[in-house]
C-alpha positions as CSV (number, residue, x, y, z in Angstrom):
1,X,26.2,8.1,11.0
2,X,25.8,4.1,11.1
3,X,26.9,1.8,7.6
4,X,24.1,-0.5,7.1
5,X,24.6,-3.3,4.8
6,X,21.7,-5.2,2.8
7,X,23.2,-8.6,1.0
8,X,20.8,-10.5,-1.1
9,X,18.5,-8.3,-2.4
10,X,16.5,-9.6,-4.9
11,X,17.4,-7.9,-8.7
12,X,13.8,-7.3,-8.9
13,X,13.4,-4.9,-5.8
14,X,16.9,-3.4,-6.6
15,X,15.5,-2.7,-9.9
16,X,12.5,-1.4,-8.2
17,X,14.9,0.8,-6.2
18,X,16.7,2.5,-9.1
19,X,13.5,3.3,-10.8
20,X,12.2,5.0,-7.7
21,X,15.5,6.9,-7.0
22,X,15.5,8.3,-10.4
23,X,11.8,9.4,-10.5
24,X,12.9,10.9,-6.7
25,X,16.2,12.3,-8.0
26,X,17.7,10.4,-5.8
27,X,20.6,8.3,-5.1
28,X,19.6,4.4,-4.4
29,X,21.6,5.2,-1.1
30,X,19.5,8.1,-0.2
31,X,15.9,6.5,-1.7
32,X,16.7,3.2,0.8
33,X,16.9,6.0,3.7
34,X,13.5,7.3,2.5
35,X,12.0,4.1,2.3
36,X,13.2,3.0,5.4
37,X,11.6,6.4,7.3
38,X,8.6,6.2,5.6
39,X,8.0,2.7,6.9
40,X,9.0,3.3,10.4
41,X,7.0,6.7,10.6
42,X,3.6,4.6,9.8
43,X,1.7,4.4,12.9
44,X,0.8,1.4,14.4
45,X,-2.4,-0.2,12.8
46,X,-5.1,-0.2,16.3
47,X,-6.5,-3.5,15.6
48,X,-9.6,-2.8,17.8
49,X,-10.3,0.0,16.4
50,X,-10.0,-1.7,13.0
51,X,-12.2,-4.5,13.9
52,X,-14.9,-2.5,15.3
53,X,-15.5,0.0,12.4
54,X,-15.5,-3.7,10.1
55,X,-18.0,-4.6,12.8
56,X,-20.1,-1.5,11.6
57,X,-19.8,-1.9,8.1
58,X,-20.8,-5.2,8.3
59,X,-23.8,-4.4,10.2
60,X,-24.9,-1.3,7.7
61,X,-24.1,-3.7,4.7
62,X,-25.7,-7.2,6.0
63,X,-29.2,-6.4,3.9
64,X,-27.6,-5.3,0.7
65,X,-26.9,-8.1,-2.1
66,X,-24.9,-7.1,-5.2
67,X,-26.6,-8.5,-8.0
68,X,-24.3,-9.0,-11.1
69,X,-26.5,-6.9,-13.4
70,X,-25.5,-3.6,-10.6
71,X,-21.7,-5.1,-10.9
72,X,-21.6,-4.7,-14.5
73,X,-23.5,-1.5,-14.9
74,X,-20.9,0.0,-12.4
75,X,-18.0,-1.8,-14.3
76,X,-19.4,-0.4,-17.8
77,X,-20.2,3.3,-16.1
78,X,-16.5,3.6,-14.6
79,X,-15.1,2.5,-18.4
80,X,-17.0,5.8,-20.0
């Protein structure tokens, strides 16, 4: 196994840390590793892809205009 080591980590994000380690049952040492994995096991984002299905929404939503009377009806609708 390789040491890593991390120097100036911000208190709040080490605090972060511990709090997520705790809720994982984890050690801070083994949450890092997590953390780490889980960001390098994302896949790539296909920016192409992503552009063309904004492309399509765009085009499906270009005639709709929300009105601020359908805005707070859903606001007031999601609070019940």
């Amino acid at each position: 196994m390789t040491t890593l080591t991390i120097k100036n980590i911000p208190m709040e994000v080490y605090e972060r840390l511990k709090r997520r380690a705790k809720a994982n049952r984890r050690s801070i040492n083994q949450e890092v590793i997590a953390v780490i994995e889980h960001a390098l096991d994302a896949p790539p984002i296909d920016v192409n892809s992503t552009l063309e299905r904004t492309r399509k929404i765009r085009e499906l939503t270009a005639q709709y205009r929300l009105q601020d009377k359908e805005l707070e009806e859903w606001k007031n609708e999601g609070r019940k």
